[in-house]
VONUMAR-310797 format. One line per 8 residues: number of its first residue (from 1); their letters; for each residue x, y, z of N, C-alpha, C. Coordinates in nm, 2 decimals, padded with zeros to 4 digits. Layout:
REM VONUMAR-310797
NUM	A	X:Y:Z:X:Y:Z:X:Y:Z  ...
REM end
This chain:
REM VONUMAR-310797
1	XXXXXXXX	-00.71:-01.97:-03.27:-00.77:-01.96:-03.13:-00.72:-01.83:-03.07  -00.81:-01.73:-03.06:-00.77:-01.61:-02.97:-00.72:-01.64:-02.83  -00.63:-01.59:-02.79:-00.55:-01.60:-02.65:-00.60:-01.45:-02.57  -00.63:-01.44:-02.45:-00.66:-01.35:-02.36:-00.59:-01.24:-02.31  -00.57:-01.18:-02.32:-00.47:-01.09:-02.27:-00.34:-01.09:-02.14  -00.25:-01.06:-02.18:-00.18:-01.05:-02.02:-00.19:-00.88:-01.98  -00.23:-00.86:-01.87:-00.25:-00.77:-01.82:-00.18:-00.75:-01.70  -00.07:-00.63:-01.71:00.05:-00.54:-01.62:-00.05:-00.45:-01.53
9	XXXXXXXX	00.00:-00.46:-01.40:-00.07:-00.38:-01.29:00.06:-00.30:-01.24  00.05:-00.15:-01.27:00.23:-00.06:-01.23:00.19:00.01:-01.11  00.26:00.05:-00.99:00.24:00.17:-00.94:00.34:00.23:-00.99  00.36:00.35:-00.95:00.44:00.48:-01.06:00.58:00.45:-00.98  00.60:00.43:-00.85:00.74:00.33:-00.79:00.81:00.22:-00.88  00.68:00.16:-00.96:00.77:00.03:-00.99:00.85:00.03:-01.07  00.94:-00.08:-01.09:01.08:-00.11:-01.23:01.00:-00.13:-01.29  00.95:-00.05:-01.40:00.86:-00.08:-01.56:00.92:-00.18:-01.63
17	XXXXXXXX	00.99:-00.10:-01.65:01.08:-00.25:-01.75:01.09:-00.37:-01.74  01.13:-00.45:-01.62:01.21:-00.50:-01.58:01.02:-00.61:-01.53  00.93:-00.54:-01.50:00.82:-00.57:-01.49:00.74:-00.61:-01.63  00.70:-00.52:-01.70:00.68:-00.52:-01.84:00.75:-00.63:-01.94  00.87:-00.61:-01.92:00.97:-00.69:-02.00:00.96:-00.88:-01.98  00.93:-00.87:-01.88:00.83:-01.03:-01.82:00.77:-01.04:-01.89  00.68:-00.96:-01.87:00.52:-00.96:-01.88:00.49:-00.96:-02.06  00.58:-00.94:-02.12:00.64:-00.90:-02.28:00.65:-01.07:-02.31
25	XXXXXXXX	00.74:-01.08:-02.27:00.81:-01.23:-02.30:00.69:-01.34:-02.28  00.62:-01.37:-02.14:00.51:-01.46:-02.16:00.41:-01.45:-02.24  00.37:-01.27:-02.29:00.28:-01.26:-02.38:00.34:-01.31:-02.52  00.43:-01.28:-02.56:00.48:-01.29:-02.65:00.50:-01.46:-02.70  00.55:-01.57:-02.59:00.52:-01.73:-02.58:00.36:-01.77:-02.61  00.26:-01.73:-02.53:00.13:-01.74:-02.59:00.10:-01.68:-02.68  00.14:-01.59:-02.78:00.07:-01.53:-02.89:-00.02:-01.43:-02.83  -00.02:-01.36:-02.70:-00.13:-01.28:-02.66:-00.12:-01.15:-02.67
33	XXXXXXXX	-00.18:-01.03:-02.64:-00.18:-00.95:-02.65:-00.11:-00.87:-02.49  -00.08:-00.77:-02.49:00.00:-00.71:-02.40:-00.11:-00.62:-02.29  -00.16:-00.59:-02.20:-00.20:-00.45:-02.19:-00.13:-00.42:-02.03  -00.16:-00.27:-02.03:-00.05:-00.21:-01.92:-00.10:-00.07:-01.88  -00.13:-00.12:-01.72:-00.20:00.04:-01.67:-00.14:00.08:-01.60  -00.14:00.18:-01.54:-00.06:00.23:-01.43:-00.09:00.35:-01.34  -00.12:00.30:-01.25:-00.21:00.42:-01.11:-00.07:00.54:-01.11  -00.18:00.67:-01.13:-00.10:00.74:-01.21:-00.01:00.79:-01.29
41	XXXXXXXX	-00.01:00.92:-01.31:00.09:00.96:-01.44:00.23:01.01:-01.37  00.21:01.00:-01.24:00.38:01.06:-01.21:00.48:01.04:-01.26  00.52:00.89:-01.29:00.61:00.87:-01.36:00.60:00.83:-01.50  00.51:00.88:-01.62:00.52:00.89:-01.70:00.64:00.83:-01.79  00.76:00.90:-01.78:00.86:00.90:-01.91:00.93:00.72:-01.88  00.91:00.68:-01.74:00.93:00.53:-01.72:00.86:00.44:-01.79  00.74:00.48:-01.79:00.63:00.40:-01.86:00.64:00.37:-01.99  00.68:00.54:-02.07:00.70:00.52:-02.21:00.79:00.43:-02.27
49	XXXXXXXX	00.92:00.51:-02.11:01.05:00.39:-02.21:01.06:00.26:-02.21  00.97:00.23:-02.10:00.95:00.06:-02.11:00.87:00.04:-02.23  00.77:00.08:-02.25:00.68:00.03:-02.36:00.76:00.04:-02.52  00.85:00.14:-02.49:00.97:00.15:-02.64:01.01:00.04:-02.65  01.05:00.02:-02.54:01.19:-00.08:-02.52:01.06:-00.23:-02.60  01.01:-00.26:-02.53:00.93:-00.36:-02.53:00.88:-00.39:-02.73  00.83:-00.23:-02.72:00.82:-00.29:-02.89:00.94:-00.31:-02.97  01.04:-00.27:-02.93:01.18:-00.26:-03.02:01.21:-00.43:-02.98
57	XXXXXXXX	01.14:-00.44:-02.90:01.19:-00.64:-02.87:01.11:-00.74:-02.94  00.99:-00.69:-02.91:00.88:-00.74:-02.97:00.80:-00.66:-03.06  00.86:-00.64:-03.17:00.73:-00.57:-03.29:00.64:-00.61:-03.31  00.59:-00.75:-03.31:00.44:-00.82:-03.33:00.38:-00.82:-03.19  00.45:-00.74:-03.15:00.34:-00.75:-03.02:00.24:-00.66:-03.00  00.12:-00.70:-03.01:00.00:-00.63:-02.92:00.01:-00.52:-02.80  00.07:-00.40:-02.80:00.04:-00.37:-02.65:-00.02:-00.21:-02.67  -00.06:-00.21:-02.53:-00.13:-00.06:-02.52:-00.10:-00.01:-02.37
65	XXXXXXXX	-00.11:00.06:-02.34:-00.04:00.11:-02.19:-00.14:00.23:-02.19  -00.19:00.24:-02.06:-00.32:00.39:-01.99:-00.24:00.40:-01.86  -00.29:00.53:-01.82:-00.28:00.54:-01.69:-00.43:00.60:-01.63  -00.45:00.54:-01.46:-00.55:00.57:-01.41:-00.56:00.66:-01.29  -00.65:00.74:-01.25:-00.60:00.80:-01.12:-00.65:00.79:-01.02  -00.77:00.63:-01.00:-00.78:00.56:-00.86:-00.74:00.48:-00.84  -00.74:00.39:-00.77:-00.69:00.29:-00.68:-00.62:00.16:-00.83  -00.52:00.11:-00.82:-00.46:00.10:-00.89:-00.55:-00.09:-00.89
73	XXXXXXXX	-00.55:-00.14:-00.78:-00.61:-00.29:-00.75:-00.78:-00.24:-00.82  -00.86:-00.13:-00.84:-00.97:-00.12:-00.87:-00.97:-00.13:-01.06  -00.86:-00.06:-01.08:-00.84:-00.07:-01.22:-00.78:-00.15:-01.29  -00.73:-00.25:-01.23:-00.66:-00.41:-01.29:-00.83:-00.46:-01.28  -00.88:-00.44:-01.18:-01.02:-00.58:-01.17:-01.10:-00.55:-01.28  -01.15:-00.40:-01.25:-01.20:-00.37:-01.40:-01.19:-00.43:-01.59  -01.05:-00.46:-01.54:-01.02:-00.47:-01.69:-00.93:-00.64:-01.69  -01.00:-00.71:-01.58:-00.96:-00.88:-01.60:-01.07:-00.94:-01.66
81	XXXXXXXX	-01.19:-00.91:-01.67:-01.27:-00.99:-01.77:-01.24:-01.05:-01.87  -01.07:-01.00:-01.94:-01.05:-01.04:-02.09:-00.92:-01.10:-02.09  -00.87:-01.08:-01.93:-00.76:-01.13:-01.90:-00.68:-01.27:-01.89  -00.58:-01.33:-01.95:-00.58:-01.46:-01.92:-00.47:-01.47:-01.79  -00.36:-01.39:-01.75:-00.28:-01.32:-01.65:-00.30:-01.25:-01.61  -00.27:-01.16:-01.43:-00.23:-01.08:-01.44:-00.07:-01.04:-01.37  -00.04:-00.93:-01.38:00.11:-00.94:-01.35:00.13:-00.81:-01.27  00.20:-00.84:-01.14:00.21:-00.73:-01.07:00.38:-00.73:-01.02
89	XXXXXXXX	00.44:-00.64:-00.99:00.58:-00.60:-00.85:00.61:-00.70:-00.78  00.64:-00.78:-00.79:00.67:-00.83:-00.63:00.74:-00.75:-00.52  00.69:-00.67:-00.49:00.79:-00.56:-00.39:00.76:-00.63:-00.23  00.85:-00.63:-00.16:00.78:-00.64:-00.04:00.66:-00.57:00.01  00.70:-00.46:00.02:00.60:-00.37:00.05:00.42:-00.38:-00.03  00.44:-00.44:-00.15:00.32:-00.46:-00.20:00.22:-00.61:-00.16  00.27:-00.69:-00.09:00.21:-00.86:-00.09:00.10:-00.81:-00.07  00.05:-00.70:-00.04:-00.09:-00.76:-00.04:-00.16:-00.70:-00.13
97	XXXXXXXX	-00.13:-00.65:-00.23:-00.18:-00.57:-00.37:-00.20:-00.76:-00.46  -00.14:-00.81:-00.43:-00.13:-00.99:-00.54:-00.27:-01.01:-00.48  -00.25:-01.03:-00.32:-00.37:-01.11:-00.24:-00.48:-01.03:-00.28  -00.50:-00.91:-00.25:-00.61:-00.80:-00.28:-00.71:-00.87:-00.43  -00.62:-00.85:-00.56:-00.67:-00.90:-00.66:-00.69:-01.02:-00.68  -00.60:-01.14:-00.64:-00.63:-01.27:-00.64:-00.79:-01.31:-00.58  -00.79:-01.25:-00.48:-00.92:-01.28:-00.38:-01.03:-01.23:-00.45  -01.10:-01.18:-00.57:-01.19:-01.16:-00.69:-01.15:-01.21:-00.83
105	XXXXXXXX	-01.01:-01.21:-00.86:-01.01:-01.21:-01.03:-01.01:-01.35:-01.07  -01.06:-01.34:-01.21:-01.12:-01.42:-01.27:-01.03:-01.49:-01.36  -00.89:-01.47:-01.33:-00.78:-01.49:-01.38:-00.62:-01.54:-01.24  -00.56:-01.63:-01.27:-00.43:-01.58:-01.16:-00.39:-01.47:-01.15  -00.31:-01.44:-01.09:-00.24:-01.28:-01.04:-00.06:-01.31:-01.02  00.01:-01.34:-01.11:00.14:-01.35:-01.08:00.22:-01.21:-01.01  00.32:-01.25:-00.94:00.41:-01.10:-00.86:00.55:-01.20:-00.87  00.59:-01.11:-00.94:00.73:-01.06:-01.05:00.86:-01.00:-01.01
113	XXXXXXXX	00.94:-01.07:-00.94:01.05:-00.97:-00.86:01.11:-00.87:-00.99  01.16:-00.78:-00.91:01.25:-00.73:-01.01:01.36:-00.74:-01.03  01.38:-00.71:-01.19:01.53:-00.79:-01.24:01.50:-00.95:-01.29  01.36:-01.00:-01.23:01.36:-01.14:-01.29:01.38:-01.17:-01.46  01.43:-01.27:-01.49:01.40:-01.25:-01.67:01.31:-01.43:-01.69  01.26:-01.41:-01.83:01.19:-01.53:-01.84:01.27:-01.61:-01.88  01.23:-01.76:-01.82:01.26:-01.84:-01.82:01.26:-01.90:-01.97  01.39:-01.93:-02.05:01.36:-01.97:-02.19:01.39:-02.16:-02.18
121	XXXXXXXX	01.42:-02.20:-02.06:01.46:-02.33:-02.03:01.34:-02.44:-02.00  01.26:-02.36:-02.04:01.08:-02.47:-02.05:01.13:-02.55:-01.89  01.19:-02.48:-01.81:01.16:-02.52:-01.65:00.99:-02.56:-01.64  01.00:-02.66:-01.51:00.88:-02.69:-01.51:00.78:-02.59:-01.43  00.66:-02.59:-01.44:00.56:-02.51:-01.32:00.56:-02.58:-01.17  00.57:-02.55:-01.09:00.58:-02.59:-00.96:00.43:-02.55:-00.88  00.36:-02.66:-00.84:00.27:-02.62:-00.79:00.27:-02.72:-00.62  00.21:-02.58:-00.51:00.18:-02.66:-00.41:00.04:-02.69:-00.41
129	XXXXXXXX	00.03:-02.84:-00.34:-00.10:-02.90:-00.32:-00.09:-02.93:-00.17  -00.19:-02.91:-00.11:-00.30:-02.95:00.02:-00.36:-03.05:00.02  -00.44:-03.07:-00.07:-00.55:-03.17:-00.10:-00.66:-03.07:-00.04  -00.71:-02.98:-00.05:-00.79:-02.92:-00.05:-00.87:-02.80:-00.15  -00.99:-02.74:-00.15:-01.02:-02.70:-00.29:-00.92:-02.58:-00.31  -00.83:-02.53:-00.23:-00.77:-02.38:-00.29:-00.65:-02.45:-00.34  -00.59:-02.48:-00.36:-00.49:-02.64:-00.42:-00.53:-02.72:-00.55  -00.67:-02.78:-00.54:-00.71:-02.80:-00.67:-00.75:-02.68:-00.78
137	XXXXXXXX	-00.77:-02.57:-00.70:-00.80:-02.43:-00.84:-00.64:-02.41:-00.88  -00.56:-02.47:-00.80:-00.41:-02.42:-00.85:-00.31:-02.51:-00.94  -00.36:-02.66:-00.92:-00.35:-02.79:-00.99:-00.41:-02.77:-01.13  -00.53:-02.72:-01.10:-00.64:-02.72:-01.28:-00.53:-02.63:-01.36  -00.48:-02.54:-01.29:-00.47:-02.40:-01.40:-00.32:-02.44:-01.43  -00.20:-02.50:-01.34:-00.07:-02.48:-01.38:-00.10:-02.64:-01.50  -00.17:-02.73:-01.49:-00.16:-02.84:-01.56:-00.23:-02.77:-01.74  -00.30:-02.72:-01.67:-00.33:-02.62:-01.83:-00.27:-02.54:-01.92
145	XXXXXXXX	-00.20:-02.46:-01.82:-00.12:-02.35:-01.85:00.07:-02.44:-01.90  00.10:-02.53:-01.78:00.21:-02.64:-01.89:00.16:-02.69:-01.98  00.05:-02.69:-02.02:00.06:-02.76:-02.18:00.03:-02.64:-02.30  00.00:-02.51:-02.23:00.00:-02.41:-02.31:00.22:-02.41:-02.35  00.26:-02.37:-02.23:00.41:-02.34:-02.27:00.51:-02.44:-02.32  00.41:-02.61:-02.30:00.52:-02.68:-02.36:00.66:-02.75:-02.26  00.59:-02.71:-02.14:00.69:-02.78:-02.01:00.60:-02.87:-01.93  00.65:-02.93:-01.82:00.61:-03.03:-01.72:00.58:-02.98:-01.61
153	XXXXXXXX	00.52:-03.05:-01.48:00.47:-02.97:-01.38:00.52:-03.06:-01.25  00.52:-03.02:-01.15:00.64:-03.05:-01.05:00.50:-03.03:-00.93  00.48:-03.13:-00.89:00.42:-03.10:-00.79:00.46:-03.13:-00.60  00.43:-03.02:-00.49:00.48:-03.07:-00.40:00.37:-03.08:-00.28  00.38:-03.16:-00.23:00.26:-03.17:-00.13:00.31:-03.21:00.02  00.30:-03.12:00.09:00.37:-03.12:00.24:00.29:-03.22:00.33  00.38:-03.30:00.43:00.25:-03.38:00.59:00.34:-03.34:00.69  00.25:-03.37:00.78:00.33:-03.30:00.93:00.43:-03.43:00.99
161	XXXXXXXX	00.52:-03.37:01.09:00.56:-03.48:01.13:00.48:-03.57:01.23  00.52:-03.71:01.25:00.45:-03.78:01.32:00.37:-03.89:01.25  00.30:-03.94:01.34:00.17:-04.02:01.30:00.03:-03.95:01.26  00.02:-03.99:01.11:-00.10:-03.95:01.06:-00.21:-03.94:01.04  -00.32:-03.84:01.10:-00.44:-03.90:01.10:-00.53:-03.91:00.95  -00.65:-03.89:00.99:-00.76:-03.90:00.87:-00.78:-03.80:00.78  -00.75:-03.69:00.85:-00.75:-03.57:00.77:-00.64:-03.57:00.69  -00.52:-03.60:00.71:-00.38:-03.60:00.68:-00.40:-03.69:00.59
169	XXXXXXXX	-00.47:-03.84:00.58:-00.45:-03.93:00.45:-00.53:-03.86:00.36  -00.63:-03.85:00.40:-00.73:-03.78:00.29:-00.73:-03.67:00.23  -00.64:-03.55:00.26:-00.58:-03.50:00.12:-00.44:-03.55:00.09  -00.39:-03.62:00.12:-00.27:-03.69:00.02:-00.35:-03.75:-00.04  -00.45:-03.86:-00.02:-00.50:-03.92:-00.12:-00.57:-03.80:-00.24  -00.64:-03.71:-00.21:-00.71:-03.64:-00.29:-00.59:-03.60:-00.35  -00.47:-03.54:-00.28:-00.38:-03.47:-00.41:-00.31:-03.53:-00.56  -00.30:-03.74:-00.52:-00.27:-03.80:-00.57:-00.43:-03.82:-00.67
177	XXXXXXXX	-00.52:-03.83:-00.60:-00.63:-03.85:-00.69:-00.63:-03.73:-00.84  -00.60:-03.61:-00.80:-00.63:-03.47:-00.88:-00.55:-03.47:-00.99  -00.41:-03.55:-00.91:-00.27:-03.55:-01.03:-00.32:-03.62:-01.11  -00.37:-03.77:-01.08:-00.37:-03.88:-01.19:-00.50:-03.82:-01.28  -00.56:-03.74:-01.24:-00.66:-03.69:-01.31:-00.64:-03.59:-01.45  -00.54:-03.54:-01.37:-00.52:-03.43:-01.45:-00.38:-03.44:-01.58  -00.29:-03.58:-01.49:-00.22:-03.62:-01.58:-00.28:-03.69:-01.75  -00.38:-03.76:-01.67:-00.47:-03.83:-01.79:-00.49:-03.77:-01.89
185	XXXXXXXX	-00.52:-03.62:-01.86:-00.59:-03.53:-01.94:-00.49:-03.51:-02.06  -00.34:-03.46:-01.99:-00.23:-03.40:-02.05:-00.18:-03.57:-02.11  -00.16:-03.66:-02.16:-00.09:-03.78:-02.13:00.10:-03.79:-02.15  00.15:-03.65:-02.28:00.29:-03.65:-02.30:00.31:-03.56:-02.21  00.28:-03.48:-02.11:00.30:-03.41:-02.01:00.42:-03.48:-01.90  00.53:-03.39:-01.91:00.64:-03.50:-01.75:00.61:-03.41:-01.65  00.49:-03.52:-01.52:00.48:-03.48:-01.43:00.54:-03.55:-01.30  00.58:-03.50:-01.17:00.66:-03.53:-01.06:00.56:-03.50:-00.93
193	XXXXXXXX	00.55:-03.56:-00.87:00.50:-03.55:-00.79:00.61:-03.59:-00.64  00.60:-03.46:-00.56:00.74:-03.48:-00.43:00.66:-03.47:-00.31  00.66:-03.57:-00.19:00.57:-03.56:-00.09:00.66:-03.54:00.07  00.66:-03.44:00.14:00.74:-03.40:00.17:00.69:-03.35:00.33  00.79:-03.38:00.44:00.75:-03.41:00.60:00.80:-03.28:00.64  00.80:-03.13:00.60:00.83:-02.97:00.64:00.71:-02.90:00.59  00.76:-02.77:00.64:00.66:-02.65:00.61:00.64:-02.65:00.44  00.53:-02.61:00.41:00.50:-02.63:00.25:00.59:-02.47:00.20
201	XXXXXXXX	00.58:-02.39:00.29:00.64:-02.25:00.23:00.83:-02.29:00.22  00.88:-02.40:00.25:01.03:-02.43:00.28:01.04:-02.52:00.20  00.96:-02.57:00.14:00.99:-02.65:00.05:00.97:-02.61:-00.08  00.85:-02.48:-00.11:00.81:-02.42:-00.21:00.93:-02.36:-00.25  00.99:-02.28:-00.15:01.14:-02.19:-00.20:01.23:-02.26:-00.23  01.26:-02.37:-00.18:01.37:-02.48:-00.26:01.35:-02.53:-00.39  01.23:-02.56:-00.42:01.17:-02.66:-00.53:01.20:-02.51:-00.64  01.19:-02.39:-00.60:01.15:-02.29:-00.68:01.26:-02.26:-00.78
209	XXXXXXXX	01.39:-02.32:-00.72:01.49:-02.26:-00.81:01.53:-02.35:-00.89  01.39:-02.45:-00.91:01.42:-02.53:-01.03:01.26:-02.50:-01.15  01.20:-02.44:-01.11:01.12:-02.42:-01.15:01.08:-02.26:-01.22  01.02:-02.26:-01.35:00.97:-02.15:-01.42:00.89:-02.06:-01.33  00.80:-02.11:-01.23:00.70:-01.98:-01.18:00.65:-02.14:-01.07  00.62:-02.07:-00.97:00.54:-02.13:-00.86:00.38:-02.11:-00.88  00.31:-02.22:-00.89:00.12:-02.19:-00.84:00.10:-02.20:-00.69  00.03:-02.13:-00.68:-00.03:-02.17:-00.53:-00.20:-02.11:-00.53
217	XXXXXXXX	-00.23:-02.17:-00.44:-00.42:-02.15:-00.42:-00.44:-02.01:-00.31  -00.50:-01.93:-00.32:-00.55:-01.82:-00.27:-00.61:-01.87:-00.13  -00.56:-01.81:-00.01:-00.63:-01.88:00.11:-00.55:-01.80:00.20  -00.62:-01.64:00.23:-00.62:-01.52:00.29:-00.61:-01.53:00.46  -00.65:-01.60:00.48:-00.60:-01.65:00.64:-00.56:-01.78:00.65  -00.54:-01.81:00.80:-00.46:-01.94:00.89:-00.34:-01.98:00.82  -00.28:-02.07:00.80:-00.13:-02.10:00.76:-00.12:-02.10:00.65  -00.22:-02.13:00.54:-00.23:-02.11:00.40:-00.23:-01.98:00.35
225	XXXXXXXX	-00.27:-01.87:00.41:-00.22:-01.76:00.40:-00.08:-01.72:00.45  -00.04:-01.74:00.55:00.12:-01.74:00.61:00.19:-01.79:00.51  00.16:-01.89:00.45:00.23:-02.00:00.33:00.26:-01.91:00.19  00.17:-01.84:00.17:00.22:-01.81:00.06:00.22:-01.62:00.05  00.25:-01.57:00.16:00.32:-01.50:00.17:00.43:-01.54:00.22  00.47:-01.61:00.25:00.66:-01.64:00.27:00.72:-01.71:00.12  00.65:-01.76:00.06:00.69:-01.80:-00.09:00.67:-01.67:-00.18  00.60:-01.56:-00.15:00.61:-01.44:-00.21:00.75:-01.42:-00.19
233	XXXXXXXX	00.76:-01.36:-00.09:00.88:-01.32:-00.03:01.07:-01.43:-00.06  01.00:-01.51:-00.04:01.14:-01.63:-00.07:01.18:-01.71:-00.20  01.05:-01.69:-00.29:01.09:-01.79:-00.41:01.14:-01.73:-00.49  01.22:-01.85:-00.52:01.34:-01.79:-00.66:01.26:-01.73:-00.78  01.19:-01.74:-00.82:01.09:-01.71:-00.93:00.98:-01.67:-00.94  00.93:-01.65:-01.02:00.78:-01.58:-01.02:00.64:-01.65:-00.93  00.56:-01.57:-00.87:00.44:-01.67:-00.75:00.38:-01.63:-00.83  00.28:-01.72:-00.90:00.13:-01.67:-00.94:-00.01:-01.73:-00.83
241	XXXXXXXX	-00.06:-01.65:-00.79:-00.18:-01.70:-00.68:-00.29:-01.74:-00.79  -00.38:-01.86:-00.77:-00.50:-01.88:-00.83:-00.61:-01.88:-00.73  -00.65:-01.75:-00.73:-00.77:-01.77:-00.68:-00.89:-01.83:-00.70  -01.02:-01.78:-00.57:-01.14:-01.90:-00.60:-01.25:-01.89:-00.73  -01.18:-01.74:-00.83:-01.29:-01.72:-00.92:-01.18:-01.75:-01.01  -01.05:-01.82:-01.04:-00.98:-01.83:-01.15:-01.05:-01.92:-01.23  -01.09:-01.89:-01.35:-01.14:-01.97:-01.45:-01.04:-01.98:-01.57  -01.06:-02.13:-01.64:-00.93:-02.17:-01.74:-00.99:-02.10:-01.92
249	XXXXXXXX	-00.88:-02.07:-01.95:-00.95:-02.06:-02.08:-01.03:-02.14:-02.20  -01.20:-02.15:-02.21:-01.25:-02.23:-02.26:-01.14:-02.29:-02.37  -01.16:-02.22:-02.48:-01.08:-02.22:-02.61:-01.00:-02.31:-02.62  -00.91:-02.29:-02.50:-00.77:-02.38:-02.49:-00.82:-02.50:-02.42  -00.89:-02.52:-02.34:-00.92:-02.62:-02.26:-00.97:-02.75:-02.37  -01.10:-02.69:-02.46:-01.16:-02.79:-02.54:-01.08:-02.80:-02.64  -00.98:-02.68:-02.69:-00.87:-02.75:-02.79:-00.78:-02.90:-02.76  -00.71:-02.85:-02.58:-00.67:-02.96:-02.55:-00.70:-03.08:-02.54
257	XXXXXXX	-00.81:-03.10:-02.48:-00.93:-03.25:-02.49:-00.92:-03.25:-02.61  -00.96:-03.22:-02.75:-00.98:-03.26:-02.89:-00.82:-03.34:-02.95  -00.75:-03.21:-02.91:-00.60:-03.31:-02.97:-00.56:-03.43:-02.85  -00.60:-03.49:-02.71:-00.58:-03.60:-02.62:-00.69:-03.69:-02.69  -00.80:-03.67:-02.74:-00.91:-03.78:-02.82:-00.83:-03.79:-02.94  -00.78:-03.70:-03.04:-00.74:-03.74:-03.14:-00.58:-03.85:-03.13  -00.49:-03.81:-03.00:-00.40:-03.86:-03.02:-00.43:-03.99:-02.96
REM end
């Protein structure tokens, strides 16, 4: 089964390495291939030495590395068609380079502090849910993506304080609905479900330092936008955004269904 590429989005500021070297390691767990562009050639000899370093770690790895000289978010989009990741900085200064691409690609968009290393502890995925559709595109992909790496998924779903109305039961119910759905799917999967009376972004950064990488659902304004730029900014580990055009990898999807009928 061909795996999709992970695809590195650099500005010529960023820690290559330390970016790449991630981005290395997950490709390298999937069997995928590597690629790596980089809005301009300024910093050049960074670029190289990361990509050295990278093959000196990984010799079976796949990689290629270009640089471009427009807009650096135009040239990741271009080239996610084949993409199964993409991987950007978490820099302060960038949160909105994640949102930017999330908000079209056809793939998540993870942002990567620097200095982070991969998680070799099959930690679980941590996903927040709403009970709403930018929540369920982020439930589909982390329950897919744990059975790609072989860990479990942690899910957290915030309510407000007080007495709750209709709106309020009815995505708890839906979030509990999506889990049991999606548990079915996976069945040796260890999933957790934590339902929790605070801000979803204060609970995301707590749950984070037990978890491999945070999902969250793309949702550019009102508090769901506020939400996950403060989990950019605060979580212990990697945010990947699923946005509204994230699509799962066929290949893997109907692989998985075949081995849950067979088992």
């Amino acid at each position: 089964m061909t795996t999709k590429a992970i695809l590195v989005g650099l500005s010529p500021d960023t820690d290559s390495l330390a970016t790449i070297t991630w981005a290395a390691d997950y490709a390298g767990t999937l069997h995928a291939p590597l690629r790596v562009v980089q809005a301009s050639s300024a910093n050049l000899p960074a670029l190289y030495n990361a990509a050295a370093a990278v093959r000196d770690r990984f010799p079976q790895l796949s990689l290629s590395c270009s640089t471009v000289d427009g807009a650096l978010a135009d040239a990741v989009l271009d080239r996610c068609h084949d993409a199964h990741l993409i991987v950007v900085d978490r820099d302060t200064g960038k949160h909105n380079l994640a949102s930017v691409l999330a908000a079209t690609a056809s793939c998540p968009v993870a942002a990567v502090a620097p200095g982070t290393a991969w998680d070799d502890e099959t930690r679980p995925i941590l996903v927040g849910a709403d009970g709403t559709e930018h929540s369920e595109q982020a439930l589909r992909w982390a329950f897919a993506e744990a059975d790609r790496l072989g860990c479990g998924v942690r899910i957290v779903h915030c309510q407000p304080h007080g007495p709750y109305g209709a709106t309020t039961n009815a995505r708890r119910n839906s979030v509990f609905d999506l889990v049991s759905l999606f548990a079915g799917r996976y069945p040796a999967m260890a999933v957790q479900v934590h339902t929790l009376t605070c801000a979803p972004a204060e609970a995301l950064a707590w749950h984070s330092q037990f978890a491999s990488m945070v999902v969250i659902g793309y949702r550019e304004h009102s508090l769901g936008g506020r939400t996950y730029r403060t989990v950019l900014r605060e979580a212990a580990c990697p945010v990947l955004i699923a946005g509204p055009d994230t699509t799962l990898d066929v290949a893997h999807a109907a692989a998985s269904v075949a081995n849950t009928v067979r088992s």
